[in-house]
C-alpha angles and dihedrals in degrees: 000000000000093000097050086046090051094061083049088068097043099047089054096042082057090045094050096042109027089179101060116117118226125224120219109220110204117210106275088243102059094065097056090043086060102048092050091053100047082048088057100047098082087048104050101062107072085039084054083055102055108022102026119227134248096274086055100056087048084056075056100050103047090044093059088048094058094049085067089121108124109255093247101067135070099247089065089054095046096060083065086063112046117104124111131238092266086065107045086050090040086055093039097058092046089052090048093048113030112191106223108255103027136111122231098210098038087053099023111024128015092080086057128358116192145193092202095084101037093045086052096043095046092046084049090058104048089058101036086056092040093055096035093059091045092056092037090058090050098046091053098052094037116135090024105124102206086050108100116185118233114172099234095226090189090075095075086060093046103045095047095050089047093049095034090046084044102050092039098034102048098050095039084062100045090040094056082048092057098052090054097042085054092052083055101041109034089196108057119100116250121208121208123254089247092045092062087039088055091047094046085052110047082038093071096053083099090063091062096066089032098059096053094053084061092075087085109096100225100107084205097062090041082057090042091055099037093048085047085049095045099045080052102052091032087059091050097059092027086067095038094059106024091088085043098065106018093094084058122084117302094241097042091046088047098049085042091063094039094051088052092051091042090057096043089049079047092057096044100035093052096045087051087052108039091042109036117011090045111144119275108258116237097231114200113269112250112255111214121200116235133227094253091046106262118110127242114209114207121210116225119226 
């Protein structure tokens, strides 16, 4: 009864004073709800970063629930592989520039991970090194005339079970570390298996470019670029587990990243070595008959 009599009021109030202007009351509780939430905003992106949000666990979520395909059929597969060019560049070039302080899976990969761009970039490498190191070793011996070029085909094998071992079995292992670091600490952050495969992956882009500059025969500007390659793509993994293992122990977290860096200098340090710095062959010096029938051999210089 107040409240009709109320609008009563009102109404005649309005009837007897057309001009009057009228003032809108919120709820009490809507304001307050506001400004919390504007003062949060400047602070919730870097948490967004490095935790995820609620919208991005229900991506998450949903994601999980359309990979519902059995493992044994093509459709499974296909959902590894669906991720447009926009994407892969967009990762690339994360991988290639890391900004200081961000994560690569929380930005780049934990709405879509993908094996498109780290199967490419793995099988462009192979042959980028294999080819590189072919033409490298012929550069170097060129204009020697007892130097005869033959494409070591064996390169190729070599160089793909090196890069594939080195992109499945590392993360499978660190993977694996991770999983029962998490059973011991409850609080640390776990990353998929797909997810470090993704980062292991998009990591070793660098090494494309970086291979084919090789091909110059200075050995210092082959450690300048590999040490250039290697600070990149460390940085890049450095940033991405770090979070994952810095609520562990401090000596476990540290041996765990430096495990990680140790294994990536290994990778790059090792190619370098085995396909381009590899040790100058003695070839058999030319023997050349003489005129009266005895040969001369020649030493090469």
């Amino acid at each position: 009864m107040y409240l009709f009599a109320e609008f009563d009021d009102a109404a005649n109030l309005l009837a007897a004073n057309p001009d009057a202007t009228t003032i809108s009351i919120d709820e009490p509780g809507e304001i307050p709800k506001n400004r919390h939430s504007r003062l949060q905003e400047p602070g919730r992106e870097e948490d967004d970063e490095l935790l995820g949000t609620d919208d991005s666990d229900k991506t998450e979520l949903l994601a999980g629930q359309k990979k519902s395909a059995p493992f044994w059929t093509f459709e499974y597969y296909q959902t590894f592989f669906d991720v447009d060019t926009y994407q892969v560049l967009d990762r690339i070039k994360g991988s290639v520039f890391p900004v200081p302080g961000k994560n690569f899976v929380r930005l780049y990969i934990r709405s879509n991970p993908d094996l498109y761009g780290p199967f490419w970039i793995c099988a462009t490498l192979v042959f980028t090194i294999a080819v590189s190191g072919n033409l490298s070793n012929f550069f170097i011996h060129l204009g020697k005339p007892t130097y005869h070029y033959v494409p070591e085909f064996r390169k190729v094998s070599i160089a793909a079970t090196t890069i594939y071992a080195y992109a499945w079995l590392v993360p499978l292992a660190l993977w694996g570390f991770l999983m029962w670091r998490n059973s011991k600490v409850m609080n640390i952050v776990s990353y998929s298996f797909l997810e470090i495969v993704c980062v292991y992956g998009y990591s070793l882009f660098i090494y494309i470019p970086t291979a084919i500059l090789w091909i110059i025969p200075q050995k210092v500007v082959r450690w300048v670029l590999v040490m250039f390659s290697l600070c990149l793509s460390g940085s890049v993994l450095v940033m991405t587990f770090w979070p994952a293992v810095r609520d562990d122990n401090r000596r476990i977290a540290l041996a765990t990243v430096g495990t990680i860096v140790l294994l990536h200098a290994l990778l790059a340090v090792g190619c370098l070595a085995y396909f381009f710095d590899a040790p100058e062959l003695d070839f058999p010096a030319p023997i050349i008959p003489a005129h009266n029938g005895t040969a001369v051999i020649t030493k090469s210089q």
